[in-house]
C-alpha positions as CSV (number, residue, x, y, z in Angstrom):
1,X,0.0,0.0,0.0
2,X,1.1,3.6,-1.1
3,X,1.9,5.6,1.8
4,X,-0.2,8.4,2.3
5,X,0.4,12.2,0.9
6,X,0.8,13.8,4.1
7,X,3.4,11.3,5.6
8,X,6.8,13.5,6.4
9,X,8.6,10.5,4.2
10,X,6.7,11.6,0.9
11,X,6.0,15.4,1.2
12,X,8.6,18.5,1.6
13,X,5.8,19.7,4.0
14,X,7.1,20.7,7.7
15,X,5.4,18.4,9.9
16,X,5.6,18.5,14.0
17,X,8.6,17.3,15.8
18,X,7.3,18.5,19.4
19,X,3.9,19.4,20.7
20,X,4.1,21.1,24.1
21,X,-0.1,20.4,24.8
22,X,-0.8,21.9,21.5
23,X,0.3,25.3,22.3
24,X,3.6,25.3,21.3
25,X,4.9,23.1,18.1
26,X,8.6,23.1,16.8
27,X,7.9,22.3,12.9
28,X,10.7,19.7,11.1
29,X,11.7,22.4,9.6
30,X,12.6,24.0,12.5
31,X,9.7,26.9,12.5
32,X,7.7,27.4,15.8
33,X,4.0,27.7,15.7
34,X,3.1,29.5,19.2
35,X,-1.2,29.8,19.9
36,X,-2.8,32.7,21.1
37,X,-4.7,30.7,23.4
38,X,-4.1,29.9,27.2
39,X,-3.5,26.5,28.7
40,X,-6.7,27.5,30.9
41,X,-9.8,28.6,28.4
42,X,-11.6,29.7,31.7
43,X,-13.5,32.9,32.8
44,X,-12.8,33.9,36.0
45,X,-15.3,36.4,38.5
46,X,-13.4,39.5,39.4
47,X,-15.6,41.1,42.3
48,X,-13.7,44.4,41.6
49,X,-11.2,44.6,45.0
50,X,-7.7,44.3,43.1
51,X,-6.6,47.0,40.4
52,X,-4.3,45.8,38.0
53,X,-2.1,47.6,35.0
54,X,0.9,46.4,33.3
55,X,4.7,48.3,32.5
56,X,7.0,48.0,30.3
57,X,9.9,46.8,32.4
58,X,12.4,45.6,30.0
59,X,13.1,47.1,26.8
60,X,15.6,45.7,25.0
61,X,13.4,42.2,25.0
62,X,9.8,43.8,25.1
63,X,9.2,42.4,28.4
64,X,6.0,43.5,30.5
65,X,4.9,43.0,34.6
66,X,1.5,43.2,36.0
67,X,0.7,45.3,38.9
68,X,-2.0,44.5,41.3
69,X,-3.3,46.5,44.0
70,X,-6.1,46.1,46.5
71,X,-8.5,48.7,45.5
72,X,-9.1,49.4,49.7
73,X,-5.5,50.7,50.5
74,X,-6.2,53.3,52.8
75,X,-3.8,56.2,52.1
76,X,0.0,56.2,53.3
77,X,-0.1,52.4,53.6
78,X,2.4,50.4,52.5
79,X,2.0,47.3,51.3
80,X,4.8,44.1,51.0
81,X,6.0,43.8,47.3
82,X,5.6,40.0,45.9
83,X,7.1,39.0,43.2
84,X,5.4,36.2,40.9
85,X,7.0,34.5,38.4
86,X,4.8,32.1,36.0
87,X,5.7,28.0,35.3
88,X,5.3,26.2,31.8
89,X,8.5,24.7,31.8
90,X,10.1,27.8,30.5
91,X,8.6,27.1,27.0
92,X,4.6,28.5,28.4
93,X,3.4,31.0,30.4
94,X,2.1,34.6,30.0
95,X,0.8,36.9,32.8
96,X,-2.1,37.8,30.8
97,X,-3.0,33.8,31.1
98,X,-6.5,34.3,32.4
99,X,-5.3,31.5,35.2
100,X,-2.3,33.6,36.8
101,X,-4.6,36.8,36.2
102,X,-7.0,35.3,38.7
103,X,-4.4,34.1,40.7
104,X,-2.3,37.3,41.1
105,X,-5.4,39.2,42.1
106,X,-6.1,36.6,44.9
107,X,-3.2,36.8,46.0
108,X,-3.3,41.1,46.2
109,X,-6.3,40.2,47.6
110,X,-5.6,37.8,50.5
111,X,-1.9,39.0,51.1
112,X,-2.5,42.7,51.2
113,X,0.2,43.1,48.8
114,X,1.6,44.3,45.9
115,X,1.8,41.6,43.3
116,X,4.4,42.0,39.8
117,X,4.0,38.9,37.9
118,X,6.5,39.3,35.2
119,X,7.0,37.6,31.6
120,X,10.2,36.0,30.1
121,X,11.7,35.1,27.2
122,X,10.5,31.6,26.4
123,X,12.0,28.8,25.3
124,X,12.7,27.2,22.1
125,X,12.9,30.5,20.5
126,X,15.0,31.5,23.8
127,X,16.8,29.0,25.5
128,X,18.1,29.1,29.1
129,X,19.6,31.0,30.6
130,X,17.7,33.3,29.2
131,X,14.4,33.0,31.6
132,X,17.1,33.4,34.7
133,X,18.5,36.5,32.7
134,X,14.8,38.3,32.5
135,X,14.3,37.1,36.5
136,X,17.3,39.3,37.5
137,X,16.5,42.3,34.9
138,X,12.9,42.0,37.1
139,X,14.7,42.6,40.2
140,X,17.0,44.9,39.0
141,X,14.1,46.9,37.4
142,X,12.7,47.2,40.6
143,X,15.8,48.6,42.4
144,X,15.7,51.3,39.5
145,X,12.3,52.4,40.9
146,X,13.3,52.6,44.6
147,X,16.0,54.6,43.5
148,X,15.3,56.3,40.4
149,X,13.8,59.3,39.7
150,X,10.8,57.7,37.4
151,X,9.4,55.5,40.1
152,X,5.8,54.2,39.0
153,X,3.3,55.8,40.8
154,X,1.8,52.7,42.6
155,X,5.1,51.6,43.7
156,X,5.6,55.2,45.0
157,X,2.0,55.3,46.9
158,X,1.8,52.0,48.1
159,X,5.6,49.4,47.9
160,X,7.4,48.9,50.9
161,X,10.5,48.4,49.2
162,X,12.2,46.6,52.7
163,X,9.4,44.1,52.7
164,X,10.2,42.7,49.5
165,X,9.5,38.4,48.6
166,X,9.9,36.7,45.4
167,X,7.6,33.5,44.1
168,X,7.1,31.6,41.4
169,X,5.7,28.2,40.6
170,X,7.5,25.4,38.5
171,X,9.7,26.9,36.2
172,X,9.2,30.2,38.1
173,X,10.4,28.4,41.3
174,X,13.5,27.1,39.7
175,X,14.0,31.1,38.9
176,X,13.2,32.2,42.1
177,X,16.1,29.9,43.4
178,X,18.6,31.6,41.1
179,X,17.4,35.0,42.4
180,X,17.6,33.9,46.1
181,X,21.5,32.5,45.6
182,X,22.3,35.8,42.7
183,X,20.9,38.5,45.4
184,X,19.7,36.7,48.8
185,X,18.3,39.6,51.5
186,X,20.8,42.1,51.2
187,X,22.0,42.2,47.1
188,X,19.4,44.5,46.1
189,X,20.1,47.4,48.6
190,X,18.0,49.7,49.5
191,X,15.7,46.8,48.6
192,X,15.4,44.0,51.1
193,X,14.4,40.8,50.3
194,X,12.3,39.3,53.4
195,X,12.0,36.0,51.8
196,X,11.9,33.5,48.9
197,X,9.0,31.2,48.2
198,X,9.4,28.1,45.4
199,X,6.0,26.7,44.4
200,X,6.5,23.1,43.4
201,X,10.3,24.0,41.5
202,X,11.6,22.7,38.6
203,X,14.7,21.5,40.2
204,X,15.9,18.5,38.8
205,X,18.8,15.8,39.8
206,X,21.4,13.8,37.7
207,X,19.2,10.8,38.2
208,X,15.2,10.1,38.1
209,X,13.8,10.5,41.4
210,X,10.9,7.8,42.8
211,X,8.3,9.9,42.0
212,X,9.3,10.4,38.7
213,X,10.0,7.3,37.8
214,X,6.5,6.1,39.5
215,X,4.6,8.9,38.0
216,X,1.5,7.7,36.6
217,X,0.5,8.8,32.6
218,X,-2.6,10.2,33.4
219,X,-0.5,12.7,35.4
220,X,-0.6,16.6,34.8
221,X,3.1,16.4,34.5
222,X,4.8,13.5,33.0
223,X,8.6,12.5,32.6
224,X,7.9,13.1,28.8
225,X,6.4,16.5,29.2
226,X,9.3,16.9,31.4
227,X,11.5,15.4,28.8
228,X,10.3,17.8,25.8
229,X,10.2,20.6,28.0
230,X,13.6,20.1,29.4
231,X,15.2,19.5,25.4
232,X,13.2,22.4,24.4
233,X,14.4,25.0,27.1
234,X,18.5,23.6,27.7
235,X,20.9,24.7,25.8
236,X,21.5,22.1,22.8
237,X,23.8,19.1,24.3
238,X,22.7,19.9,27.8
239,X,21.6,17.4,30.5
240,X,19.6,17.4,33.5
241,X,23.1,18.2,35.3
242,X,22.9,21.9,33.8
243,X,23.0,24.8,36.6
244,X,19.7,25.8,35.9
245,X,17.9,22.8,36.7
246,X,20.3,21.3,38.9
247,X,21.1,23.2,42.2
248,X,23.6,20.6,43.7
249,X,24.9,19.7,40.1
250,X,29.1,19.7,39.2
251,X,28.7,23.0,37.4
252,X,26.2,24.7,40.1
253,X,27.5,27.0,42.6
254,X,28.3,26.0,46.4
255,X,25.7,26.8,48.1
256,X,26.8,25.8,51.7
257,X,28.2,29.6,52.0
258,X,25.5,31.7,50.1
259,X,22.7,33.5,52.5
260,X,19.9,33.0,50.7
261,X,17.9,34.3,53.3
262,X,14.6,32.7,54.7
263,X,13.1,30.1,52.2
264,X,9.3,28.4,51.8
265,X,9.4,25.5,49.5
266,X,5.5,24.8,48.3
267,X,5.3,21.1,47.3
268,X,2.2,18.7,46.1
269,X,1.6,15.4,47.5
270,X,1.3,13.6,44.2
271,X,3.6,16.1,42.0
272,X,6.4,14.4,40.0
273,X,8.6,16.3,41.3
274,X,7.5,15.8,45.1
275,X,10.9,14.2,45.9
276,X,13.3,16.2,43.8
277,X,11.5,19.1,46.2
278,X,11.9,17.0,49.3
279,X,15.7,16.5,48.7
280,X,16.3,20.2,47.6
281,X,14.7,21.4,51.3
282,X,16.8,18.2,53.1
283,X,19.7,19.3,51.7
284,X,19.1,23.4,52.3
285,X,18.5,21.9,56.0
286,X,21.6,19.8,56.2
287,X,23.7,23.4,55.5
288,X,22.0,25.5,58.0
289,X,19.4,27.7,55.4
290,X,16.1,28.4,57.1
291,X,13.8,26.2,55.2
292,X,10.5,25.6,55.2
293,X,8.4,23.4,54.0
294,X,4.9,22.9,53.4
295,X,3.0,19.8,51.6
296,X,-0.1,19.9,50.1
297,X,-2.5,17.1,50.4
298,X,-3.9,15.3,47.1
299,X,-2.8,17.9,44.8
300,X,-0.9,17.3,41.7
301,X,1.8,19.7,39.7
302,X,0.8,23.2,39.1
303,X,-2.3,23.3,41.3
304,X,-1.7,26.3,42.1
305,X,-1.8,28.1,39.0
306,X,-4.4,25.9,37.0
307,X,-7.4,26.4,40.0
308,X,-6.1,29.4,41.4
309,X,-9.5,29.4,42.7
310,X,-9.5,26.1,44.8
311,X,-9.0,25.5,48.6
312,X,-5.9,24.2,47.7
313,X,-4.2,27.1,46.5
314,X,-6.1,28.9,49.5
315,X,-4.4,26.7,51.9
316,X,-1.0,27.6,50.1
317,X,-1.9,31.2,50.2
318,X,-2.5,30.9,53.7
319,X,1.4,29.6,54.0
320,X,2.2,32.4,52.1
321,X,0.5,35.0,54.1
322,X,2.1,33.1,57.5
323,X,5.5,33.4,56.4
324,X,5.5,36.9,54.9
325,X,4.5,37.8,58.3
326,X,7.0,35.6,59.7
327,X,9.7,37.3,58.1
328,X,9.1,40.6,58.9
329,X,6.0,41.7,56.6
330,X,4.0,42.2,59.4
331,X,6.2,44.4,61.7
332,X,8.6,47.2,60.7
C-alpha cells in the first residue's frame, strides 16, 4: 500500500517534531507555531477589589509585569512587594493567562500586597539562561524604581521596598532559586528581600527521582512533558546536570556559603517532582538555610496556578501570608 500524501517520508511539508499540549509546536523544519490561546480557556469572577495595570519593564526584550493592588488601601499604607513569576517549563506561560490573572489578584487580595507577575523570554525560541536573565532584569528593574527618579506611581503610593519576597511556581520556582542565591536579603540594597517562596520548583537531579520514575501517565506532568520541556528550554547538548535545573549539580554553585535568606518550598503530595523538592529542602537543611516546607495534600503539579480558585491554593496562600508575616512583613 502507497503511503499516504501527508506522511513526512513523501511530502517537503514541515510536519511537527514536538507538541508542548498543542500550544507550542517546533515544525521539522525547524519553524515554531506559538497559539494565542491559554493553557486555561476559563473565565474567572473579578468582584472588583484588586486593580491591575501592566509596565513595560524591559526594553531591549519587550518584556512587560502586572501590577495588582487592593482597590481598599487606605492612604499612606504600605504594602509588601511579591514578586510572581509564572511556570510552563520555560517554554509557556504569560501573565495575561487568564489563570495567573485570577491568581495574582487573589493573592493582592488575600496577602495585602503588591503583586508583579513578570513575563520572560521563552523557550525554544530563547533558550536558558535566558528566563534566569529576564528574572534578575525583574529585580533589577525594581531597584531602578526605589532609587530612580521615574518611580511608578503605585510603587511610589503604596511598595514597601524593605518588605520585599519573590515567588514563582514550577519553572518560576526554579528562577526564584537563582534570584535567592544571585541577590539573597541584602543584594538589592536599598531593597530588602524578606523571603523566597518556590511553588513546586523545577529543580531536577542527575538521576530520576521515585516519584518520577513512579509517575503515573494520566498525570498533569509527566517524565515526557518533562522530557520535551527540558530539550526544548537547555541549551542544545545539555543534560539534566545543567545549573539551571540542577542546584547541587558539578557546574552549580556552592551553596553551603551563600545566604539566601529565609526560604518556603510549596510542594504537592502527588507532583512528579514531590521528591526532587523534598531533597532540595533536606539538603538546604543539612547546610544550616532556614527552610520551610509545606506539603499539600492530594494535589498534583501546578495546582496552584491551573485552579487558582481552589481550597488548595487557599491553603497555600495561607502559607504564604504566614511566612510573609514571619519574616518581617507584618512588623517594621
Amino acid at each position: 500500500m502507497a503511503a499516504p500524501t501527508d506522511s513526512p517520508a513523501t511530502t517537503n511539508e514541515p510536519y511537527v517534531v514536538e507538541d508542548c499540549r498543542g500550544l507550542l509546536k517546533v515544525m521539522s523544519d525547524g519553524s515554531i507555531i506559538r497559539s494565542a490561546d491559554p493553557l486555561v480557556v476559563l473565565t474567572f469572577p473579578d468582584d472588583g477589589s484588586v486593580e491591575s495595570k501592566d509596565l513595560l519593564f524591559n526594553s531591549t526584550h519587550s518584556l512587560y509585569v502586572r501590577l495588582y493592588r487592593p482597590v481598599k488601601t487606605p492612604p499612606n499604607t504600605k504594602l509588601p512587594i511579591l514578586f510572581f513569576f509564572h511556570g510552563g517549563g520555560f517554554c509557556l506561560g504569560s501573565r495575561t493567562w487568564p489563570n495567573n490573572h485570577a491568581l495574582c489578584r487573589r493573592l493582592s487580595a488575600e496577602l495585602s500586597a503588591l503583586v508583579l507577575s513578570f513575563d520572560y523570554r521563552l523557550a525554544p525560541e530563547h533558550r536558558l539562561p535566558a528566563a534566569i536573565e529576564d528574572a534578575e532584569a525583574a529585580l533589577l528593574w525594581l531597584k531602578s524604581q526605589c532609587t530612580g527618579p521615574d518611580t511608578d506611581p503605585w510603587l511610589a503610593e503604596s511598595g514597601d521596598f524593605t518588605k520585599v519576597f519573590i515567588s514563582g511556581e514550577s519553572a518560576g520556582g526554579n528562577m526564584t532559586h537563582h534570584m535567592a542565591v544571585k541577590f539573597g536579603p541584602t543584594g538589592l540594597s536599598p531593597v530588602q528581600i524578606r523571603g523566597v517562596i518556590l511553588i513546586m520548583p523545577a529543580l531536577f537531579e542527575k538521576e530520576l527521582t521515585r516519584s518520577e520514575l513512579e509517575c503515573p501517565k494520566t498525570a498533569f506532568l509527566t517524565p515526557e512533558a518533562c522530557a520535551r520541556y527540558s530539550k526544548l528550554a537547555l541549551p542544545v547538548g545539555a543534560t539534566r546536570e545543567y545549573p539551571a535545573l540542577n542546584p547541587f549539580g558539578p557546574e552549580s554553585p556552592n551553596l553551603e556559603n551563600v545566604d539566601m535568606g529565609p526560604i518556603l518550598v510549596i510542594a504537592a503530595e502527588r507532583d512528579i517532582l514531590i521528591d526532587s523538592n523534598l531533597n532540595y529542602v533536606d539538603r538546604l537543611k543539612k547546610m544550616g538555610k532556614k527552610v520551610e516546607l509545606v506539603q499539600i495534600a492530594g494535589e498534583e503539579h501546578a495546582f496552584f496556578s491551573i485552579k487558582p480558585l481552589s481550597e488548595a491554593t487557599g491553603e497555600a496562600i495561607q502559607a504564604i501570608g504566614r511566612f510573609m508575616n514571619q519574616t518581617g512583613a507584618g512588623s517594621d
